[in-house]
C-alpha positions in Angstrom: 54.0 33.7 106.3 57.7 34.0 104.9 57.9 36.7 102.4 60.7 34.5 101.0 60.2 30.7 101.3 63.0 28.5 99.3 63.7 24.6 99.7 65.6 22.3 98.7 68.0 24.5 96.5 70.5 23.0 94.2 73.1 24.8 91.9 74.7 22.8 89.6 77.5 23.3 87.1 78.4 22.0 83.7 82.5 21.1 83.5 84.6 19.2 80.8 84.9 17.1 83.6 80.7 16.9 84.1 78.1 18.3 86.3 79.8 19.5 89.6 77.0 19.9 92.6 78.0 23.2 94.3 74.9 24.3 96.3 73.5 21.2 97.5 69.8 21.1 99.1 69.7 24.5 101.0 66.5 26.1 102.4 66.3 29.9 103.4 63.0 31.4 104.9 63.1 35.4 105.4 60.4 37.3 106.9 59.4 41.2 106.0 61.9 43.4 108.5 64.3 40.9 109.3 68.3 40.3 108.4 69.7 37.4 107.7 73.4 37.2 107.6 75.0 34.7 105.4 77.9 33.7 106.3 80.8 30.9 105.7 84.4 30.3 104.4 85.1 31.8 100.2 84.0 29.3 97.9 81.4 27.6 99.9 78.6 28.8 97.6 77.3 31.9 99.3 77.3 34.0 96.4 75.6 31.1 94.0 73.1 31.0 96.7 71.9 35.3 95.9 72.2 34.1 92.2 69.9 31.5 92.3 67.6 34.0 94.4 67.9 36.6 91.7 67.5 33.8 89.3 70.8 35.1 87.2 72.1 32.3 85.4 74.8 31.5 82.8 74.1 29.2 79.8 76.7 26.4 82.0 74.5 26.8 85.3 71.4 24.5 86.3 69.2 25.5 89.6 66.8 22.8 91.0 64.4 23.9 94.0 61.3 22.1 95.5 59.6 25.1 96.8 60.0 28.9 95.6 57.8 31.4 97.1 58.0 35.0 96.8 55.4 37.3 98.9 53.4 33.8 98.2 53.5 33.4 94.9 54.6 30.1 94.0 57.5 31.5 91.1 57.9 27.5 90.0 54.3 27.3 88.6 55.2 30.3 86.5 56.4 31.2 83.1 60.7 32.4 83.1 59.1 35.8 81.9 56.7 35.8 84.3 58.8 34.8 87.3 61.0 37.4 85.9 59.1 40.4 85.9 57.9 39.1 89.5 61.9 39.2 91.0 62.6 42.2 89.1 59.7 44.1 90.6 60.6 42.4 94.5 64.2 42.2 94.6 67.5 43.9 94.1 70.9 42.7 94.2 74.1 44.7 95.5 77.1 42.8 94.1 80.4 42.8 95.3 83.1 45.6 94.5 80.8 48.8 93.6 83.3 50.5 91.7 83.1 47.7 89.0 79.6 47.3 89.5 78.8 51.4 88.4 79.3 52.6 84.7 82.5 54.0 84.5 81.2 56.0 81.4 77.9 57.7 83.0 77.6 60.2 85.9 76.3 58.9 89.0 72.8 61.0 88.4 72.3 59.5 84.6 72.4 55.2 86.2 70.5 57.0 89.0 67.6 58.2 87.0 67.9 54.5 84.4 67.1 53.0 87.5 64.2 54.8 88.8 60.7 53.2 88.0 58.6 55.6 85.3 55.8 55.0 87.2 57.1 56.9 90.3 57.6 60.3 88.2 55.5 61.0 85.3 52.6 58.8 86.5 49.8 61.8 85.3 52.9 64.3 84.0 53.8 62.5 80.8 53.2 66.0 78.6 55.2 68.3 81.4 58.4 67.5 80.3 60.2 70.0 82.8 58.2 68.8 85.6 59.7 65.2 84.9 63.0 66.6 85.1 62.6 68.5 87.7 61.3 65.3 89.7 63.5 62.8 88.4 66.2 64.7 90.4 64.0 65.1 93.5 63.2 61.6 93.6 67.6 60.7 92.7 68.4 63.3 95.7 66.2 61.8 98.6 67.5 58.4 97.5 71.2 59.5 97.8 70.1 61.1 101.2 68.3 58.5 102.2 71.1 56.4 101.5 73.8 58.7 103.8 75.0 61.1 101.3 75.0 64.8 102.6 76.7 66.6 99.5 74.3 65.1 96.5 75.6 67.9 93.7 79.4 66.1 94.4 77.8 62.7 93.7 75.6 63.2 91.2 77.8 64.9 89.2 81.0 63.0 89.5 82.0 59.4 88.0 82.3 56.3 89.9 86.4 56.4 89.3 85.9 60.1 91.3 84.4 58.4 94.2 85.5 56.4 97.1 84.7 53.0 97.9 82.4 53.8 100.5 80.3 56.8 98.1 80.3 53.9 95.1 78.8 51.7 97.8 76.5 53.9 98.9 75.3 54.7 95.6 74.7 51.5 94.7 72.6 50.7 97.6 70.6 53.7 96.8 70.1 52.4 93.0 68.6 49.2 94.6 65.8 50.7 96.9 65.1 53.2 94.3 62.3 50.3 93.0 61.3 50.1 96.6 61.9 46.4 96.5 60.4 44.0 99.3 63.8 42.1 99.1 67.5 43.4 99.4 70.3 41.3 98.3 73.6 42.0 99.1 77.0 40.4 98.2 79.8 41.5 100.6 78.7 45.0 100.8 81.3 46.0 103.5 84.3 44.1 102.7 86.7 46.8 101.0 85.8 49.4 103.4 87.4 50.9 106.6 85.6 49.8 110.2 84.0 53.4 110.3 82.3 52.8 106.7 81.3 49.5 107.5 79.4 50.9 110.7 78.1 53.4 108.5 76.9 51.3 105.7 75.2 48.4 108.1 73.5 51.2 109.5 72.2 52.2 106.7 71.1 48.8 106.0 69.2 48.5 109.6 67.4 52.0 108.9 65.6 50.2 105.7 65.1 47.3 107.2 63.4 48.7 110.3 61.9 51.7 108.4 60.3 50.1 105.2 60.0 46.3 106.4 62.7 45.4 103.9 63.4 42.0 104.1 68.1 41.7 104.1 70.1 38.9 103.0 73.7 39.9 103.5 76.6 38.1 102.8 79.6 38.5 104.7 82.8 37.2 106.6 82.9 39.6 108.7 80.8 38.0 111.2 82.2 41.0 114.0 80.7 43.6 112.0 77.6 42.2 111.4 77.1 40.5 114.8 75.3 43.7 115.9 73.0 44.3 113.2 71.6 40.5 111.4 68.9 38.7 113.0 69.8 35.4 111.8 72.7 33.8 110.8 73.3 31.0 108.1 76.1 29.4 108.2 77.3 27.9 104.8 80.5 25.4 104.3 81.0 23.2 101.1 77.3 24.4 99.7 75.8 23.4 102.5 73.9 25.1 105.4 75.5 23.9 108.5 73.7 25.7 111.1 71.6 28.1 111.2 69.1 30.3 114.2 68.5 33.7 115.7 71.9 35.3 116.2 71.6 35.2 119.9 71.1 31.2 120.5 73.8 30.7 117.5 76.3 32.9 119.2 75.5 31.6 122.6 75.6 27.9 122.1 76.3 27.0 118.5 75.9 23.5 117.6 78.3 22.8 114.7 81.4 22.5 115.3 82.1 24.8 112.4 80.1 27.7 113.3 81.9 26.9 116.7 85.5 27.5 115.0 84.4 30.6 113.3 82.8 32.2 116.7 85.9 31.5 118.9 87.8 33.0 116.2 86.2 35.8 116.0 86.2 36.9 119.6 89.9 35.7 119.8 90.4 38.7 117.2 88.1 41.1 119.2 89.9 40.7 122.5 92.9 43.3 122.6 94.5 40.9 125.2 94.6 38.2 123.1 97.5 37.2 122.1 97.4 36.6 118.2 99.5 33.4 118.0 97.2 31.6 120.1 93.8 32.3 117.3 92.3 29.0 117.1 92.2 27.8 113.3 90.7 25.0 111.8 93.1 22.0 110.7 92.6 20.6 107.0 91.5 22.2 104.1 87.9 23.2 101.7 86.6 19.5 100.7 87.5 19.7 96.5 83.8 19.9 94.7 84.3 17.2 92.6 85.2 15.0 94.9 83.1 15.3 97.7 83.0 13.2 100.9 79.5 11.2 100.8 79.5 11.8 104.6 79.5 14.7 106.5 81.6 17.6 104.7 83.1 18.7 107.6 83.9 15.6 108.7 87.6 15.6 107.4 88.6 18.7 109.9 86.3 17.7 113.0 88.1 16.6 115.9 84.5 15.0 117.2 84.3 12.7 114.1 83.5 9.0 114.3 82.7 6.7 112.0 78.6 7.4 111.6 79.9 10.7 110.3 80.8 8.6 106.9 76.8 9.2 106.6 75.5 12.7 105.7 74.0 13.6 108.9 70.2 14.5 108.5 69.1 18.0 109.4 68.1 18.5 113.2 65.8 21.1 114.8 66.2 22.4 118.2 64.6 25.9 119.8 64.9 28.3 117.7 68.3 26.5 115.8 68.8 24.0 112.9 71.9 22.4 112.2 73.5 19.3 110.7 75.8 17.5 112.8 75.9 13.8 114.6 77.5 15.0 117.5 76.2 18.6 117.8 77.9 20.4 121.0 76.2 20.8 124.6 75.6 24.0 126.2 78.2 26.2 127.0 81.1 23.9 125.2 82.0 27.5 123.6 83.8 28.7 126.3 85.0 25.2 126.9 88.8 23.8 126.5 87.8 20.6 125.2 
């Protein structure tokens, strides 16, 4: 059973111009322990997607979804309190650029200890108020710890503008396991920092995936940095879910030509004997949301499309990979010329 089952999810947004579709029937499944890496060109909805997970909406957003279980509760038979209180006891979300995300007004300890659940320090201690204290900055120094931080007394007493990029990050992965959350969300977690944070931070991620059975949706275009560490990968492009499958049968023979551009890419960038002006990149540009082909999305920068790919191509399973494609590619056309 999926600890997170989702179909059929559609984000929608209210314009001057009208209701724009940007995520447009996508289904994510995530089991206990796993990573799923979520991954696809800026603006194709990735970040609505962890949103609409977190159910974090503005007064101009709409979500639709035909199926949303959590740890098998079905959260659409509930109240919005009561589906509330459910995500906010399961789930936390790391959102992009840490420093902005942090207080600049509190000392890392003080949004460590509003963050810390009640329950885990003072659960028969209520009338010992040093003992809470004392506890309350155990419980905030295993979690920096935990969370890779040798020199807590720096941290905990500095603010975030005092700290790098990397510490902030840290620090505000820490703040989401505090709750001990079945589910960690994050939103570009390693995009500011240098290749040996990155390493250090996905790393991090793996230890409480592995360690506490947390269930990981990251998202990322890095796709090299993460190659080593996701499960799965997603691949998203014009709200859609082109492909998606165990990182080994994605990276081995993708099926979408998409997911095929970005993977060839990525290895032209990894090879030191590459030479750089010879990086294959996609022709074309991002389809304009409101004014989206009725076909195939991708269809406009495809070199394989015909004229069947004027219809929206259904969604296709095969092994252990979906996509959505007429013409998906043959084994071993990755390392092909054609």
């Amino acid at each position: 059973m999926a600890l997170l089952d989702i179909r059929n999810l559609t984000v929608k947004i209210k314009t001057d111009e009208g209701i724009i579709t940007i995520v447009d029937r996508i289904s994510l499944t995530i089991n206990a322990g796993k990573i799923l890496a979520l991954a696809g060109a800026s603006g194709s909805g990735k970040s609505l997607v962890m949103q609409a997970i977190m159910m974090l909406r503005k007064d101009n957003v709409i979500y639709y979804a035909d199926r949303f279980k959590l740890d098998e509760t079905d959260l659409l038979k509930l109240s919005s309190h009561q589906r509330r209180r459910i995500i906010g006891e399961n789930t936390s979300f790391v959102m992009q650029e840490p420093k902005r995300s942090l207080d600049p007004s509190l000392k890392i300890k003080a949004q460590l200890y509003e963050v810390m659940p009640k329950i885990k320090w003072y659960r028969f201690f209520t009338r010992i108020k040093n003992f809470i204290k004392n506890t309350k900055k155990q419980t905030a120094v295993a979690l920096l710890h935990r969370s890779g931080i040798k020199d807590h007394r720096k941290i905990m007493n500095s603010y975030p503008s005092q700290l790098s990029d990397v510490e902030c990050q840290k620090v505000m992965i820490a703040m989401a396991v505090a709750s001990e959350p079945k589910i960690l969300l994050l939103d570009e977690p390693i995009v500011n920092l240098e290749i040996a944070s990155r390493f250090q931070v996905l790393k991090l991620l793996d230890k409480y995936s592995k360690n506490d059975h947390t269930a990981i949706i990251i998202i990322s275009n890095d796709i090299a940095s993460i190659y080593n560490f996701a499960d799965e990968f997603a691949f998203m492009y014009a709200g859609q879910i082109v492909e998606r499958g165990s990182r080994d049968q994605i990276f081995k023979n993708p099926r979408h030509p998409y997911t095929a551009s970005l993977i060839r890419s990525m290895m032209a960038l990894s090879d030191p004997g590459q030479n750089k002006k010879f990086i294959p990149v996609l022709k074309g540009k991002h389809p304009d949301y409101k004014h989206m082909p009725i076909g195939c999305r991708f269809g406009a920068r495809c070199r394989y499309a015909k004229r069947i790919c004027n219809k929206m191509p259904d969604i296709t399973m095969s092994k252990n990979c979906q996509y959505r494609c007429h013409f998906p590619l043959p084994d071993g056309a990755l390392n092909s010329d054609d």
